[in-house]
C-alpha positions as CSV (number, residue, x, y, z in Angstrom):
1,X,0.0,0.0,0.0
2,X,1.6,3.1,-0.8
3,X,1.7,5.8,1.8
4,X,-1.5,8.2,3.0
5,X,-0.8,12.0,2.3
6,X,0.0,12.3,5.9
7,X,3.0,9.6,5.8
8,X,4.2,11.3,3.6
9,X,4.7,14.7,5.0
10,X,6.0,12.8,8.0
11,X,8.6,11.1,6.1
12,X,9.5,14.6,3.8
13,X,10.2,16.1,7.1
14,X,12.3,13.4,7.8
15,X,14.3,13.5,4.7
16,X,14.6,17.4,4.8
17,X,16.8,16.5,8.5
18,X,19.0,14.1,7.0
19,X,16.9,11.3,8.6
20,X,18.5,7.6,7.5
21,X,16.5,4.3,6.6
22,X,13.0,6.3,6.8
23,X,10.0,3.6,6.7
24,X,6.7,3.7,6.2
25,X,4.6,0.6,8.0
26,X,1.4,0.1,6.9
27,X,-1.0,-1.0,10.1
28,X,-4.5,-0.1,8.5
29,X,-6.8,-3.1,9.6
30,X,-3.9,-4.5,12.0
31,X,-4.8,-2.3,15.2
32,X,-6.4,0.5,16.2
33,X,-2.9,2.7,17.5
34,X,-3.2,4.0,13.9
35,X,-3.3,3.6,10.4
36,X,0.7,3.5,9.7
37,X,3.9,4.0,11.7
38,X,7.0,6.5,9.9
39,X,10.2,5.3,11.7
40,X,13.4,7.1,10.9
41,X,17.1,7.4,12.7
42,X,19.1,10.3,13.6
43,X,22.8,9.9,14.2
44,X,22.7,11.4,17.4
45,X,20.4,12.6,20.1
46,X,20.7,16.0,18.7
47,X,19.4,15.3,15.1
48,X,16.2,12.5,16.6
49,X,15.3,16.4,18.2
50,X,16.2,18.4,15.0
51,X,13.8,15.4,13.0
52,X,11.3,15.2,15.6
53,X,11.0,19.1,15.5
54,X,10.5,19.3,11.4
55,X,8.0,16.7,11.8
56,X,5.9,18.5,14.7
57,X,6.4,21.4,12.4
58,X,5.5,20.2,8.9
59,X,2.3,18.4,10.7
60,X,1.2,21.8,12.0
61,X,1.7,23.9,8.8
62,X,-0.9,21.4,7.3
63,X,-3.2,21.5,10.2
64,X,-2.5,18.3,11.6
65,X,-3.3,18.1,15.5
66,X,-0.3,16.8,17.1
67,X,-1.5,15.0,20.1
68,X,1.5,14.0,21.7
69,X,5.5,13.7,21.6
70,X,7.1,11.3,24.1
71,X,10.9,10.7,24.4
72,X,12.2,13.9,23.5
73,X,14.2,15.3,26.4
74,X,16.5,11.6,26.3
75,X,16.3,11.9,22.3
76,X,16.9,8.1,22.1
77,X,13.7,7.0,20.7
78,X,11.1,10.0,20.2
79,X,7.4,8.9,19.5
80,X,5.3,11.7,17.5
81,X,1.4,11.1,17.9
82,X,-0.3,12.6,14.8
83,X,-3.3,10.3,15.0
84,X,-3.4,8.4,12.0
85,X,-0.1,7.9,11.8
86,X,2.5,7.6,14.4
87,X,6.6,8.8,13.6
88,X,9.1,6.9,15.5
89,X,12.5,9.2,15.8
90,X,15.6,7.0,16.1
91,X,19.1,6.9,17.0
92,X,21.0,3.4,15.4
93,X,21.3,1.6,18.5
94,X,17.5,2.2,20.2
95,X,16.2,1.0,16.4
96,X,18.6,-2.1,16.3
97,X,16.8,-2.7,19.8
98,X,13.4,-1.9,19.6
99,X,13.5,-3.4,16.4
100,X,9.6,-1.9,15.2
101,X,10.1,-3.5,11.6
102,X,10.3,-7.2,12.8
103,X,7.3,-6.7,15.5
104,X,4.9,-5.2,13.1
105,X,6.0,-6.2,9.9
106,X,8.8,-4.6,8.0
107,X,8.1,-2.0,5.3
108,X,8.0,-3.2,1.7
109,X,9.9,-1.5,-0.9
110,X,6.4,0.3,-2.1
111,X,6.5,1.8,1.0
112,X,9.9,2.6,1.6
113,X,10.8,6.2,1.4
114,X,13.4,7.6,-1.4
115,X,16.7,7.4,0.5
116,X,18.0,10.6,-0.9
117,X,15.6,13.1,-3.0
């Protein structure tokens, strides 16, 4: 399934921070959480902020309510609640342990985003 409008401005704002291995999973008829999880890394604690903040941003500037952002002040793993759709703000070693992709299913290449634009 290729990714709703608002994936996609979640994963752009990604991208525009230099995010690495953005992902879009696709959840719709899988739960109720939402209807697809963005995860991306950040080399450091200092860019998962820098992302986490262009998402919140991007979200707002196309009227998406941002219900909640969890994790930021450690930076390690920062969870954006947009509703629908749920960004996941890495850095390498909390993905490698978290591992989201093998507990909910890992993205296909339809919806993996462009690596570089």
């Amino acid at each position: 399934m290729p990714e709703t409008p608002l994936a996609a401005i979640v994963s752009n704002a990604a991208l525009d921070k230099k995010a690495e291995d953005v992902a879009t999973i696709d959840l719709a008829g899988r739960t109720i959480i939402a209807d697809a999880f963005v995860l991306a890394t950040g080399r450091s604690k200092i860019q998962t902020r820098a992302i986490a903040d262009a998402i919140v941003e991007a979200a707002e500037s196309e009227g998406v309510k941002v219900y909640r952002v969890e994790g930021y002040s450690d930076g390690g793993w920062i969870l954006v609640d947009l509703g629908t759709v749920v960004a996941h703000v890495f850095t390498p070693e909390q993905r490698a342990f978290y591992n989201l992709e093998r507990l909910w299913g890992a993205a296909t290449a339809a919806e993996r985003s462009e690596a570089a634009r």
